[in-house]
Each structure stands twice: as C-alpha cells, then as structure tokens.
C-alpha positions in Angstrom: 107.4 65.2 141.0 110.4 62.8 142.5 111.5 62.3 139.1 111.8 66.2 138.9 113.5 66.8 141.6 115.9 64.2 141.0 116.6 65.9 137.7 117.7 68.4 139.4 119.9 67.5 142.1 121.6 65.4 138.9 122.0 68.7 137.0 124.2 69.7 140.1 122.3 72.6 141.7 124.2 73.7 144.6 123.1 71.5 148.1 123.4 74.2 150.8 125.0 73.3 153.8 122.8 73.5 157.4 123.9 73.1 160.7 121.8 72.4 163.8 123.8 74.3 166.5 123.1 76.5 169.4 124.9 79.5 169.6 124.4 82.4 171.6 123.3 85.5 169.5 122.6 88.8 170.2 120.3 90.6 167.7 120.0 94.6 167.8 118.2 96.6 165.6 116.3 100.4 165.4 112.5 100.0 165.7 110.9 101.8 162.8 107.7 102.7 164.7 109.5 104.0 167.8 113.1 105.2 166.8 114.3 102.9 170.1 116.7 100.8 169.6 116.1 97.1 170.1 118.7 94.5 171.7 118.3 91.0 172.0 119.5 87.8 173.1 118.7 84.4 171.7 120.4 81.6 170.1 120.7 79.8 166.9 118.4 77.2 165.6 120.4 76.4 162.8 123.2 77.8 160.6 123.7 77.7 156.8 126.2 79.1 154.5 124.6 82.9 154.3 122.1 82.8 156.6 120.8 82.1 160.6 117.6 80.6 161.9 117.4 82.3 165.4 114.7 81.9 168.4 114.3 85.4 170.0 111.9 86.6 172.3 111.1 89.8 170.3 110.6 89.6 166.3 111.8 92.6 164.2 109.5 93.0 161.0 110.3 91.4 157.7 112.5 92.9 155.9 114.3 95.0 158.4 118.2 95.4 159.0 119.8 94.0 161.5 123.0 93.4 163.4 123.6 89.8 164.3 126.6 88.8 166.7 127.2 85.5 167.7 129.1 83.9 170.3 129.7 79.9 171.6 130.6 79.7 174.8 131.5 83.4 175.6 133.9 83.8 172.7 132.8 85.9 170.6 132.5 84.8 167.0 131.3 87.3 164.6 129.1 90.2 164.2 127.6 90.6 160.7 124.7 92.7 159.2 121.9 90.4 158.1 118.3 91.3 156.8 115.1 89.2 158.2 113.5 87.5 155.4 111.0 85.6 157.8 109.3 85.4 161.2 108.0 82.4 162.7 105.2 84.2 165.7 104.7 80.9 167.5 104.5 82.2 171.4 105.9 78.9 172.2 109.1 79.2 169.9 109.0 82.9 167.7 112.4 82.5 165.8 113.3 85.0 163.2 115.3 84.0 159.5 118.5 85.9 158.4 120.3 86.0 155.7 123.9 87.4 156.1 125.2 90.5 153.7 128.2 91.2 154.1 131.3 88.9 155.4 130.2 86.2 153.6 133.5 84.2 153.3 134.1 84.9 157.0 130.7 83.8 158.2 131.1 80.2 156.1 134.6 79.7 157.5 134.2 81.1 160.7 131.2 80.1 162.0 130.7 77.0 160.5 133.3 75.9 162.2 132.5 76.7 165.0 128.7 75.1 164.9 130.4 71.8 163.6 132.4 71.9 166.8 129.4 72.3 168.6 127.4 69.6 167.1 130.5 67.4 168.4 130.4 68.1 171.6 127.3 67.6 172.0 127.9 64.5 170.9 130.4 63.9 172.8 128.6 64.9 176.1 124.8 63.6 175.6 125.2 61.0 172.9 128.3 59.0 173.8 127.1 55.4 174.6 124.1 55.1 173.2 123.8 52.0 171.3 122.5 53.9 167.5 125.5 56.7 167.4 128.1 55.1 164.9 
C-alpha cells in the first residue's frame, strides 16, 4: 500500500493545498422542508483551494445549495455559492463540508490569503517564544 501511494504522489497528482484558519462565516440557505430561509454564523475549520470545512450550529442536508460569506476580522472577504458535500452531526462540534462553485480563482487568491495571514498571527500572538516554533 505505501509503495502505491508513493507511486502516485511521484506520478505528480495534484497535492491540494489546506489551511487551518478561523474565519468568521456566515452560511444562509432555503430549507427544503419548510420554505424558511436559514442564516447562520460559524467559522472555518479549515480552507482549501475549492472548498470550506465549517463548524455551524445548524447542518443544511447534503447536497443542498448554499451561500457562504466569509469574513476575518469584520472585513468582509467573499461571498461564494458552495454545495455541502458532507455533515459531520457531532453535538459537540457539527461542522458542515463545502465545495465552492463559482469564483474559483477569486476564492484561491483571495481567501487564501487571507487564512495564511491568519495562521501568522496567530503565531505571532500565542506561539512567539515557545522554545519548538522555528
């Protein structure tokens, strides 16, 4: 199996890029079952080229359209349509998967950026000092 997968890592398949950040986001979305429409607020988990790992209070089904918007630090960032393509229902931590499907290119260079700025100051602020950063 190792051998296999380092056949294909040497065959150059893409490695996707992933982020651990926490941005605020704001998910809305129309409730099949009820017509109402259905606003929340959460934050990132972690951010890859096309797509958003969020933790939000309320789940929207599988499969279901969405309108993410994401902001760091009350700057708003972006607001993109993204489809759930999983639910995690852990009470403790229920965090819903995205993928982005439309502004692709603006997602990557956009917010990206912006997650890799917070990842250094958070650094900056909780990690500068301690004797295993580099």
């Amino acid at each position: 199996m190792a051998q296999l997968g380092l056949t294909g890592v040497s065959e150059g398949l893409p490695i996707h890029k992933r982020i651990q950040a926490r941005l605020q986001a704001q998910v809305s979305w129309v409730d099949e079952d009820s017509n109402e429409r259905i606003s929340i607020l959460g934050h990132t988990e972690n951010l890859g080229e096309n797509n958003a790992l969020i933790n939000i209070n309320v789940l929207p089904k599988v499969g279901s359209s969405v309108k993410l918007r994401l902001s760091d630090d009350e700057k708003h960032l972006i607001e993109v349509p993204a489809m759930v393509i999983r639910v995690e229902r852990d009470p403790s931590k229920p965090q819903a998967a995205l993928t982005i499907v439309k502004n692709i290119k603006k997602w990557k260079d956009e917010v990206l950026a912006a997650a890799q700025d917070w990842v250094t100051r958070d650094i900056r602020l909780n990690y500068e000092g301690d004797d295993w950063l580099n």
